[in-house]
Each structure stands twice: as C-alpha cells, then as structure tokens.
C-alpha positions in Angstrom: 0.0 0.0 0.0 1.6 3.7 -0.8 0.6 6.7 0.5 -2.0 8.2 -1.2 -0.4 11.9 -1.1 -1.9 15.3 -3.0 0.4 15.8 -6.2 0.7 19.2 -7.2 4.5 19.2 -8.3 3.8 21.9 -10.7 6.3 24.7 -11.6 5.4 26.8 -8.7 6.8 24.3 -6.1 9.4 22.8 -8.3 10.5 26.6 -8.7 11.0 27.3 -4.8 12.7 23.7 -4.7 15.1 24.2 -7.2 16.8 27.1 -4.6 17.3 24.0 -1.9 20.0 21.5 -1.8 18.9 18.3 -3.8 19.6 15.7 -1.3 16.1 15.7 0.4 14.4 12.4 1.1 10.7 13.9 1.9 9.3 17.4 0.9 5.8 18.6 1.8 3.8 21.9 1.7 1.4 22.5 4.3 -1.2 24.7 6.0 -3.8 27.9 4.9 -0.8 28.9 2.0 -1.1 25.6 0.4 -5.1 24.3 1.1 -8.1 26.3 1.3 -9.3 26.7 4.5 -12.8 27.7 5.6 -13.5 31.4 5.6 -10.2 32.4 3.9 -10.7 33.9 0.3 -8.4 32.4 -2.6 -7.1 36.3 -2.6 -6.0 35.8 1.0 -5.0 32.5 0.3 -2.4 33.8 -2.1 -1.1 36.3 0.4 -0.3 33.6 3.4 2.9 32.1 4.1 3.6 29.0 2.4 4.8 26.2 5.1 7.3 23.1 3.9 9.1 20.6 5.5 12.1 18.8 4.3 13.5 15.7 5.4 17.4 15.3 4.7 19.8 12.1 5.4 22.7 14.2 6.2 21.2 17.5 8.0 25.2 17.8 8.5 26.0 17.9 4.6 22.2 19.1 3.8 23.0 22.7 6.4 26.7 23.1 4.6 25.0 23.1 1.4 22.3 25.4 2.6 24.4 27.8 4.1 26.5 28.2 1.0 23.3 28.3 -1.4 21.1 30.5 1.1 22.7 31.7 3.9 20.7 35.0 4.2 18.0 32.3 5.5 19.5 31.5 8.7 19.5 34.2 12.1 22.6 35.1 13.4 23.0 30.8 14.3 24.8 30.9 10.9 27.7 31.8 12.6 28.1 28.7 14.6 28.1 26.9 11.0 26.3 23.6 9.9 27.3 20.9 12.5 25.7 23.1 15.5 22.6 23.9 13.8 22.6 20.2 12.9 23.0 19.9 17.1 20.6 22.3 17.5 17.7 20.7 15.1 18.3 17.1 16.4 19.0 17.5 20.3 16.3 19.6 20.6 12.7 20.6 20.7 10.8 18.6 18.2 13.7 17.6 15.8 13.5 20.1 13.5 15.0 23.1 12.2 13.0 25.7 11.3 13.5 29.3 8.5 10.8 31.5 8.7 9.6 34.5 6.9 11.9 33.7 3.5 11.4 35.4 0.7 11.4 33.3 -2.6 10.2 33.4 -5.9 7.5 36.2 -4.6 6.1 34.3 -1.6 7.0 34.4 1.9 8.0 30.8 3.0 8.6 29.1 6.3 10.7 25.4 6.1 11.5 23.1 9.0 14.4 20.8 8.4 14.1 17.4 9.9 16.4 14.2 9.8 15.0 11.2 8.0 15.6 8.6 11.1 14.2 11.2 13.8 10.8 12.3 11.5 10.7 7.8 11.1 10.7 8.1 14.9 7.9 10.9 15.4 5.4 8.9 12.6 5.9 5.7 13.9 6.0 6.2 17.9 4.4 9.5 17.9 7.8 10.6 19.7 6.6 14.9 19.6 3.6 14.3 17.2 5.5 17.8 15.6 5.7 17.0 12.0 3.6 13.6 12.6 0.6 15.2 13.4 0.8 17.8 10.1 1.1 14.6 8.4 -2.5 13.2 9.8 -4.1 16.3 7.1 -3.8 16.5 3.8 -0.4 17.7 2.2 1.3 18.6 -1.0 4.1 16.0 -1.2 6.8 17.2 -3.5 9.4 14.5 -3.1 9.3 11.3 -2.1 12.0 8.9 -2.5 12.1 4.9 -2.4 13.0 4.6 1.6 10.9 1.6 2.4 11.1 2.6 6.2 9.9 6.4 5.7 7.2 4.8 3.6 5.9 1.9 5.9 6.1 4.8 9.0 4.3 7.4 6.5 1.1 4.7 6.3 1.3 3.3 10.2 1.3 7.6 11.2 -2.3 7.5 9.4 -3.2 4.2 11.0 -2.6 5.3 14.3 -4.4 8.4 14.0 -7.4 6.7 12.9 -7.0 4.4 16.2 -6.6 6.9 18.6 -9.5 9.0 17.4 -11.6 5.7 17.2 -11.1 5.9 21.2 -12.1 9.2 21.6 -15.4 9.3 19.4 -18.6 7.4 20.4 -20.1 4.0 18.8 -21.6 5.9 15.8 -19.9 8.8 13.6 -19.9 10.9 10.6 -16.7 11.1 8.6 -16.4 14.6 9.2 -16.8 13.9 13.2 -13.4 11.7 12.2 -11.6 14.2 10.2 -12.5 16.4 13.2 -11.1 14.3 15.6 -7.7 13.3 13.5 -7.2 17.1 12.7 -7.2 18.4 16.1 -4.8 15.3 17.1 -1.4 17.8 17.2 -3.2 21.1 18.5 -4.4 18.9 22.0 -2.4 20.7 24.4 -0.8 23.3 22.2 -0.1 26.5 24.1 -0.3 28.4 20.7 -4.0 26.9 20.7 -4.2 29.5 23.7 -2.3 32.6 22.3 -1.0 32.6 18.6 -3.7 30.4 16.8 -7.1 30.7 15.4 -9.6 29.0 17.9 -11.5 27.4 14.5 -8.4 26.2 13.1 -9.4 22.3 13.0 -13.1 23.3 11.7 -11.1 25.6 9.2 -9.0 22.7 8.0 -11.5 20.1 7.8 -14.8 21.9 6.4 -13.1 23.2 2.7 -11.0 19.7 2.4 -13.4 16.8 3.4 -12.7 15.2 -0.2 -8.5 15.3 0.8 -9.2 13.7 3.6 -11.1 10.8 2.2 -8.4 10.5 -0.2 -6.1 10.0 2.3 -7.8 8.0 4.5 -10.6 5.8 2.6 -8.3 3.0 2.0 -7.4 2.6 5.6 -10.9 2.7 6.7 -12.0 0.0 4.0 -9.1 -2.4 5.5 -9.6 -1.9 9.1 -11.6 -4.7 11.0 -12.4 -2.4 13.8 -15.3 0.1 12.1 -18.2 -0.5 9.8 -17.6 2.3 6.8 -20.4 2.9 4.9 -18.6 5.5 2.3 -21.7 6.7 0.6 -23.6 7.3 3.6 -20.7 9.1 4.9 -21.1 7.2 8.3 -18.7 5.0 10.5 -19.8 2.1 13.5 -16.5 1.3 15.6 -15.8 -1.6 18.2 -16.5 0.2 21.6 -16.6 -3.3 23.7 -13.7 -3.7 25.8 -12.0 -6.3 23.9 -12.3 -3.6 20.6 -11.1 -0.9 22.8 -8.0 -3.1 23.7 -6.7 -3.9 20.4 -6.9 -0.6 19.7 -5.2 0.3 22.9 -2.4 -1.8 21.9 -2.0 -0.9 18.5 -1.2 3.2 20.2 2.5 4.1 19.0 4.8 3.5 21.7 5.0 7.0 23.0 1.6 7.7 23.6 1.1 4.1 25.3 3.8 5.3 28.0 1.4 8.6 28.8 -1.3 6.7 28.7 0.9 4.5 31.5 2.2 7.0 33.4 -1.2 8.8 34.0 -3.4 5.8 35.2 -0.6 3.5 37.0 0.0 5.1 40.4 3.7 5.5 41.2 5.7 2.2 42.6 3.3 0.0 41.2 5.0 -0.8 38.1 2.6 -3.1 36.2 3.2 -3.6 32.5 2.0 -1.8 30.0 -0.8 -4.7 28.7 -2.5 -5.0 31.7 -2.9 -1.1 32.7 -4.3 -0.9 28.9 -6.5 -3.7 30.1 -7.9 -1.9 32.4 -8.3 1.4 30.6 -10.3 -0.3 28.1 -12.9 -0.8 30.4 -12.9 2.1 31.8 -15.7 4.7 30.5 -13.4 7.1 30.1 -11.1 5.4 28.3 -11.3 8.1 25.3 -10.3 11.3 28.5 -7.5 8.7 29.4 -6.3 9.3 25.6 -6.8 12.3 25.1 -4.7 13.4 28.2 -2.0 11.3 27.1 -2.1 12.7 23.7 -1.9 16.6 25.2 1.2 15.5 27.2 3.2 14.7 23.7 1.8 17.4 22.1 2.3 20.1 25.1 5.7 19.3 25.8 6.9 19.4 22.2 4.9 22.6 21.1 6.8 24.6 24.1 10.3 23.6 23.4 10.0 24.0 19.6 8.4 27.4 20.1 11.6 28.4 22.5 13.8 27.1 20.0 12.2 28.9 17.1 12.8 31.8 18.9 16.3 31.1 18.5 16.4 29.9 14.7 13.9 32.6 13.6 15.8 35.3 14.9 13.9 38.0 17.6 13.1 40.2 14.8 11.4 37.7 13.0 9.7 35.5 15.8 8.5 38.9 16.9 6.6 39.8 13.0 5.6 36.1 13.1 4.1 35.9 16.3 2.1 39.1 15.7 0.6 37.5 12.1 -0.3 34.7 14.9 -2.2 36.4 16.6 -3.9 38.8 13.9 -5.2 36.0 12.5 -6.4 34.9 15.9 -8.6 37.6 16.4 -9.5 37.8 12.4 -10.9 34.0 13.5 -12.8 35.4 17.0 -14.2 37.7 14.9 -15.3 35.2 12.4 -16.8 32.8 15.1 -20.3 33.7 14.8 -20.5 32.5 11.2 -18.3 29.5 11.5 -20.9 28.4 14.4 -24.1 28.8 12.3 -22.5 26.1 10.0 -22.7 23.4 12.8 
C-alpha cells in the first residue's frame, strides 16, 4: 500500500525547490498557503505564508549546502556553521529546524528541516507528534524517494491516527466527526492553541477539504476490521466493547502508550503496559485517558520548539511572526459567529 499523497509538483513548487539543496528524502507543503481553509478567500489564500518541511539524510552535509546556497535564511545561528545547527535541530525541541519568513520566488516561506531517522521516529512512535501530526491532514508531497522505512512509517502515522480517534469518538460517527477528531490530534495541548492560533483552526482545516481527507484516509478505513464504513452514507460504527477498545489500545504508537501509563498506573506499582491498557479499556473514560495522554506529547513538544524557534527565527522575526499569529487569531474570533451557524 503507498501513500495516497496530494500531487501538485507543478512549476510553482518545483521553482521554490530548485533554490534548496537536492539531497532531500521527503518534501511537503502544508497549511492555509497551500489548502483552502474555511472562511479564507483564494485572494488571502495567495497572500499567506507558504509552510514546507524537508527531510534530509545528512542535515550535516544538507546545512553546509544550505548555508552556502542560502545563507541569508538563517538568524545570526549561521555563525556557529552547519554541525551546530545540525546539534541544535536534532538535540532539541521537536527535531526540526525551522527558516521562517523567506522570501522566494514572490512568496514568503517558512521550512523546518528534519532528519529522515528522527521524523521515522515521530510517525511511527508519535515521539513529539510535531511533524507527525501535520502529516494526519492533507499535504502537497513534492518529493518522495524509495525509503521503504519512511514509507511503511508514513502509512502506520495515518493508521494510528485513525486508532486513537476511534477511542475518543462514540459507537456511531460521521466522517467529518473523524476528520474532526484526526485534525485536532497535534493542536491537544498546544499552548499556541491559547495565544498565537485561530480558535477554528481544525473546523477551518476540515470543512473546505473533506474530499483530501477521504483520499487519504478511505483506503485505511476500508481495511480496518475495527469500524463498519459505509462510504456513501458518509457514516462509520466502531468496536467500543472492551476487547475492541483493547486492540486498539495496543495498537497506540509507543509514545503515547507510555502517557497513557504513566497517568493511570500510580507511582511504585509498576505493572506492564498490557495489563494497565487492560484496564483502561474498560474504563468509560477510556477516550479522557487518551486524550490526556495525547496533550502530554503534544504540550511538551509545542513549548520547546516554540523556544527554539525563537532562536532559529531570529527575535526580529519570531516577533513579525508571532504578531501575524495572533492577527489571525482575532481575524478568526471575529469570524466565530458565522463558522458556528454552520454546525
């Protein structure tokens, strides 16, 4: 099974590409630049920042050639030249390296620069959920290369979002309850969810791009023995028993299984990790339990990257970026009236 990802390689990505360092294993565009998100004009569209992320198999060797090429990109961290800022991308916060407010080619661009082995780690254990979770929505993917790992992790990523929203929506669902619940997966526990980000966001995302999420997700809802998916009725029936709740349990990435541990198993006990699932499957509040566990990842990762974009952005730039943040915040307040009288 491959990925079934968005292609749109047209000139206007393979332009902004072409200005990058070849050696990249995994390029994507993301976010309101890319996709059309609810209550955003194709005029503003145009205007927002475009978001990619690339994942290199050297960031040693991929930051040298970067530096050279476009060095005007970095904040003042160029100075402590390509095998820090590798130190800094891997060692901390989420794994990745991010440029932000770029000019190229007439657009203002934002890249994060992650290793291939460490963005493997977040998609199949769920590690930060940081560029994981943008891969549970819909994406341009530029490049792809033959890395059997990156694509085996790239379809369990999708799987597991699936799972873990099956345990936090009830026996009976629409599709868009789903994409709901998979889109707001990586904002759970974001502090930029609390200053810096519009509070629709996830209804914005899903609303304008139901038909990218089918395509991205049909296939794995088709194959999975835990729902009943009735595609033309746009309604889903999932295992809620405790055995169904179980397997699902156990089929969490790694990560989030140990949050899930460490919140219901009371210190010194130290059972293993089937038997506390066990007995969160039959617990009515099994979906909370998740949901908790997911907000741990996701909170933890979301303030260190932040601090360390403060440091590869630049002050001057984290400054004009957080400010767009939170203009488009209260342009979303604002909207909320209207985006409620949809529901």
């Amino acid at each position: 099974m491959t990925l079934p990802a968005l292609q749109n390689t047209g000139v206007f990505y393979r332009r902004i590409l072409s200005q990058f360092p070849q050696d990249i294993s995994l390029a994507f565009a993301y976010g309101s630049g890319v996709f059309k998100q609810h209550g955003t004009s194709q005029g503003q569209m145009e205007k927002n920042m475009l978001d990619f992320v690339f994942a290199v198999d050297d960031p040693v060797t991929w930051h040298t050639m970067n530096l050279l090429q476009n060095r005007k990109h970095y904040s003042i961290l160029k100075l402590v030249g390509p095998t820090k800022i590798s130190s800094i991308q891997n060692d901390h916060g989420a794994s990745v390296y991010y440029n932000t407010l770029v000019p190229v080619d007439g657009r203002i661009i934002k890249y994060g620069v992650i290793s291939t082995d460490s963005l493997i780690d977040d998609l199949m254990h769920w590690k930060t959920m940081y560029v994981a979770g943008r891969l549970h929505k819909p994406v341009k993917m530029l490049v792809q290369s033959e890395n059997g790992k990156l694509r085996a992790a790239l379809i369990s990523n999708l799987k597991s979002a699936v799972t873990a929203s099956f345990l936090m929506l009830p026996e009976s669902f629409t599709e868009e309850d789903l994409f709901l619940q998979i889109a707001g997966l990586s904002y759970a526990g974001d502090f930029r969810m609390v200053i810096g980000e519009d509070k629709s966001k996830v209804v914005n995302i899903v609303r304008d791009n139901i038909q990218h999420f089918r395509i991205l997700y049909s296939n794995i809802l088709r194959d999975c023995s835990q729902v009943v998916y009735k595609p033309a009725q746009g309604k889903l029936e999932v295992d809620k028993s405790p055995e169904g709740q179980f397997i699902q349990l156990m089929a969490l990435p790694r990560t989030l299984q140990q949050r899930i541990t460490k919140l219901v198993d009371p210190p010194g006990k130290n059972r293993d990790v089937e038997e506390i699932l066990l007995q969160v499957a039959q617990d009515p509040d099994c979906g909370a339990v998740v949901q908790q566990g997911i907000s741990s990842i996701v909170k933890s990762s979301s303030i260190t990257q932040g601090i360390k974009g403060i440091a590869t952005a630049g002050l001057w730039k984290s400054v004009s970026y957080s400010s767009k943040k939170l203009m488009k915040m209260w342009k979303g307040w604002r909207r909320k009236p209207s985006v409620s009288q949809l529901s």
